[in-house]
C-alpha positions as CSV (number, residue, x, y, z in Angstrom):
1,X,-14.0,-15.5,14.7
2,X,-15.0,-13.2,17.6
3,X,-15.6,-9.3,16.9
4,X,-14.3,-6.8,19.2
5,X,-17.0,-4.5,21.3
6,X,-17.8,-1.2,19.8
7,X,-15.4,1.0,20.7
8,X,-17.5,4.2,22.3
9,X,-17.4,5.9,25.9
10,X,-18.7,4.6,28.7
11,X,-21.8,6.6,29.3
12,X,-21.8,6.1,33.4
13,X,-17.4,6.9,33.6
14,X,-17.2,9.0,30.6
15,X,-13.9,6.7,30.3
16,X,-12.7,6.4,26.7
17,X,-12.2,3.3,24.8
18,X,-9.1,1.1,26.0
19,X,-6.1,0.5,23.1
20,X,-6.9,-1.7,20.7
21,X,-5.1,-5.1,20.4
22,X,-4.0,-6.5,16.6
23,X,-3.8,-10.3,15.4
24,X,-0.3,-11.1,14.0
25,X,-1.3,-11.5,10.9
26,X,-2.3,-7.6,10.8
27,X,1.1,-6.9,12.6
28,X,2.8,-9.1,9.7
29,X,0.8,-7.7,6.9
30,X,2.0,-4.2,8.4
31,X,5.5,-5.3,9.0
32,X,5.6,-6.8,5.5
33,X,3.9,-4.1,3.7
34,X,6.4,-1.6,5.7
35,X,9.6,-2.8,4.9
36,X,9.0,-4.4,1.2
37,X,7.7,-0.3,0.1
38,X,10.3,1.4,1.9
39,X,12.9,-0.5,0.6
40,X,11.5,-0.1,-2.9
41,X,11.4,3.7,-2.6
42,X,14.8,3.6,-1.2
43,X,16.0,2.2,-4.2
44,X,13.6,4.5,-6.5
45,X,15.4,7.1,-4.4
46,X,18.8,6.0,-4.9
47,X,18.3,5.9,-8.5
48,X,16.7,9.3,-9.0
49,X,19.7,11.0,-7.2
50,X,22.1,9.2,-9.6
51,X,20.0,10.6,-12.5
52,X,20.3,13.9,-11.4
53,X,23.8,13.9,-10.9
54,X,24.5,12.0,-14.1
55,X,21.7,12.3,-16.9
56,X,23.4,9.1,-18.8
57,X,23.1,6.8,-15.9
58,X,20.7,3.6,-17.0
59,X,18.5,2.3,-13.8
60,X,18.9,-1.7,-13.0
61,X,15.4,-1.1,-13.4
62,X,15.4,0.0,-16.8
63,X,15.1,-3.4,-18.7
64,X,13.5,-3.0,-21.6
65,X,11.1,-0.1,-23.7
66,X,7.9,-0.9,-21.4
67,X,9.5,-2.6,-18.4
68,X,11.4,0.9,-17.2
69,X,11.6,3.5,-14.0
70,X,14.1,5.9,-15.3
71,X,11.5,7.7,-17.5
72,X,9.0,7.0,-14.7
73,X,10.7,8.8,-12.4
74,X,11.7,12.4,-14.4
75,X,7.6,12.5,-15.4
76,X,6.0,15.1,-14.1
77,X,4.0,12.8,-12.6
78,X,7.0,10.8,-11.1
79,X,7.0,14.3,-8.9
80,X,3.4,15.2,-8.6
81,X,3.7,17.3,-5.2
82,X,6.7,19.1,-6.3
83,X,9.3,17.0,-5.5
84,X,10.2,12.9,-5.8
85,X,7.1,10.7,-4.5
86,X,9.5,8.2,-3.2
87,X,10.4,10.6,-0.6
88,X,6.5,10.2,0.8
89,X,7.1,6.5,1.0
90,X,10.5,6.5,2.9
91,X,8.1,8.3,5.6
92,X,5.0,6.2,5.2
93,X,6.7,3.0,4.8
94,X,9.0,3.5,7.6
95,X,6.0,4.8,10.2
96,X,4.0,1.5,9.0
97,X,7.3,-0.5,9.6
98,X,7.7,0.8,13.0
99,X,3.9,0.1,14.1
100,X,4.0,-3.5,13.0
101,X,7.3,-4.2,14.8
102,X,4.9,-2.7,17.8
103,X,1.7,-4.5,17.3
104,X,4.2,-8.0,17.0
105,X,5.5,-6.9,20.0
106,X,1.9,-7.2,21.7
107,X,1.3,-3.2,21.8
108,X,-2.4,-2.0,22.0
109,X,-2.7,0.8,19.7
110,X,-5.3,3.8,19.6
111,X,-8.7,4.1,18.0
112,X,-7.9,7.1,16.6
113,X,-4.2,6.0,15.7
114,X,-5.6,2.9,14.0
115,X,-8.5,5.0,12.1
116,X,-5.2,7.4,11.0
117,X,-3.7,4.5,9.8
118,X,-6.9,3.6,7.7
119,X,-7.7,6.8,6.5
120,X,-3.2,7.0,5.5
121,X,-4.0,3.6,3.5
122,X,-6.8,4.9,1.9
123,X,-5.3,8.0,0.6
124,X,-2.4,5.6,-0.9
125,X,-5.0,3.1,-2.8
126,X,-6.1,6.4,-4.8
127,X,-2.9,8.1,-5.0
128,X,-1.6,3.9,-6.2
129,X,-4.3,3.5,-8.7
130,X,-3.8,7.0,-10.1
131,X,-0.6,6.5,-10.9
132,X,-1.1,3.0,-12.6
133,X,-3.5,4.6,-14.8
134,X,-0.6,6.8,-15.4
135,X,2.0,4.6,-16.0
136,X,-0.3,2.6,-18.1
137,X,-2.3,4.8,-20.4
138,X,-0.4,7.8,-20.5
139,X,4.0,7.1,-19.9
140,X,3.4,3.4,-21.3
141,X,5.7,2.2,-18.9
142,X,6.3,-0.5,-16.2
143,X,8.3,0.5,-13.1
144,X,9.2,-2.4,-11.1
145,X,9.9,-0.8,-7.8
146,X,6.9,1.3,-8.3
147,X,4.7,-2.0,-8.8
148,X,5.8,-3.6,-5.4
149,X,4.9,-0.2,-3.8
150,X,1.2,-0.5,-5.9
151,X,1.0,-4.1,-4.6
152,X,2.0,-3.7,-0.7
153,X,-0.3,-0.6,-0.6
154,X,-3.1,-2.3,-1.9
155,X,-2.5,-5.2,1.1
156,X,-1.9,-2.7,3.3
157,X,-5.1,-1.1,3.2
158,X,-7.3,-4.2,3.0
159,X,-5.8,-6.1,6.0
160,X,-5.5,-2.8,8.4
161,X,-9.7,-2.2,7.4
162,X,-10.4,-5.5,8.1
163,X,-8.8,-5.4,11.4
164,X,-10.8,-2.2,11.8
165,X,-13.9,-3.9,11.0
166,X,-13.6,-7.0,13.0
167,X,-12.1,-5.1,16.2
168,X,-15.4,-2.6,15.9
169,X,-13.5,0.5,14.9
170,X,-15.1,1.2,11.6
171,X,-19.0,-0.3,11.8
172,X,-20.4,-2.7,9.3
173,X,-23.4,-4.9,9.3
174,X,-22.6,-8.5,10.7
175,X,-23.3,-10.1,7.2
176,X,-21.1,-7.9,5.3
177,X,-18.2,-8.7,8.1
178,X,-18.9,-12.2,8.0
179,X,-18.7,-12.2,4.4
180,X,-15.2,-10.4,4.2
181,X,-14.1,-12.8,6.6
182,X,-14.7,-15.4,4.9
183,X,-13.8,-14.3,1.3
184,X,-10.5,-11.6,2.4
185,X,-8.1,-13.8,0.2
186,X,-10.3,-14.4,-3.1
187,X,-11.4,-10.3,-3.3
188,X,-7.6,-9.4,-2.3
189,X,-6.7,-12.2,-5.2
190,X,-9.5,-10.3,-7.2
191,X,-8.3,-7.1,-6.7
192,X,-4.3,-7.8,-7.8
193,X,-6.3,-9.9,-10.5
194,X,-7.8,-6.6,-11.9
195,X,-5.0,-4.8,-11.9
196,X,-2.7,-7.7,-13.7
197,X,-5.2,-8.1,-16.8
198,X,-4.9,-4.4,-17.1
199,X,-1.0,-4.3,-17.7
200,X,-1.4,-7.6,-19.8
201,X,-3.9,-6.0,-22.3
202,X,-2.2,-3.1,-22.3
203,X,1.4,-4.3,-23.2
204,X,0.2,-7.5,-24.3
205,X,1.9,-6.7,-28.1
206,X,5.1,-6.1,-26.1
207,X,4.3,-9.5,-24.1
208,X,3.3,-11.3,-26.7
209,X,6.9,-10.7,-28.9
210,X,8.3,-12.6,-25.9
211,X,6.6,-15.4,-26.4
């Protein structure tokens, strides 16, 4: 696969750095990750508003003691910022939405726009594995919706960085690249694999009376 120049002024025009240009599978991964969060924290939404009007009201989501939102969602943590976190990933969700449907369309983004995308992933990974250290070890609890927000995050980041890398944006030495290249799938596999043996060993007595 062919890397992108490094993207740095021209030191004889002073000229900055053209756009930079995306692969489709980045604009998919986008797209995807865009529209599979925001409509899980539309529904997060939707059900938080019902529970405020009506303290009674049961969640679809709420399926069993471990597999719940409702709970999730009236935790202080379920409102860490001072109000409902679904409300940042109606705006996230919807602005990552909107630049995949661009980079599909063959638009050439920004550096800097594509390093504030980056950087906006980043901050979700650790705000994403904060909370499932939450959910897990302190609520106890599963929220559904909340896990396809953990897992589209989580692909977010990894394929916008790796366009970053190959494209020259973010700088990494050739043999590192080459390896993530090569291996993106397995460590992305990896990663989700991480997090799934966490929620079995944690709830595997609940799992386990299933069986």
């Amino acid at each position: 696969m062919t890397h992108g120049p490094a993207l740095v002024p021209d030191a004889t025009t002073g000229r900055r750095p053209p756009p930079v240009g995306a692969s489709r599978r980045t604009g998919w991964a986008m797209l995807a990750a865009g529209v599979l969060g925001w409509l899980a924290s539309f529904q997060l939404t939707v059900d938080d508003w019902r529970l405020l009007r009506d303290p009674g009201y049961q969640p679809p989501c709420n399926i069993s003691p471990v597999v719940s939102c409702g709970s999730v969602m009236s935790s202080p943590q379920g409102s860490l910022f001072g109000f409902p976190n679904m409300l940042l990933g109606l705006g996230a969700f919807a602005a990552v939405t909107a630049l995949g449907i661009a980079v599909l369309s063959g638009a050439r983004l920004h550096r800097r726009l594509w390093l504030a995308l980056d950087a906006g992933a980043l901050v979700g990974v650790v705000f994403v594995h904060w909370l499932i250290g939450q959910s897990l070890y302190e609520l106890g609890k599963l929220c559904p919706y909340c896990v396809v927000v953990w897992a589209v995050t989580i692909a977010l980041f990894w394929y916008v960085s790796l366009h970053c890398l190959q494209r020259g944006i973010i700088a990494l030495p050739r043999g590192v690249l080459e390896f993530l290249q090569d291996t993106h799938w397995m460590l992305l596999g990896a990663w989700y694999g991480v997090i799934v043996l966490l929620v079995l060993t944690r709830f595997w007595s609940y799992w386990s009376s299933l069986l």
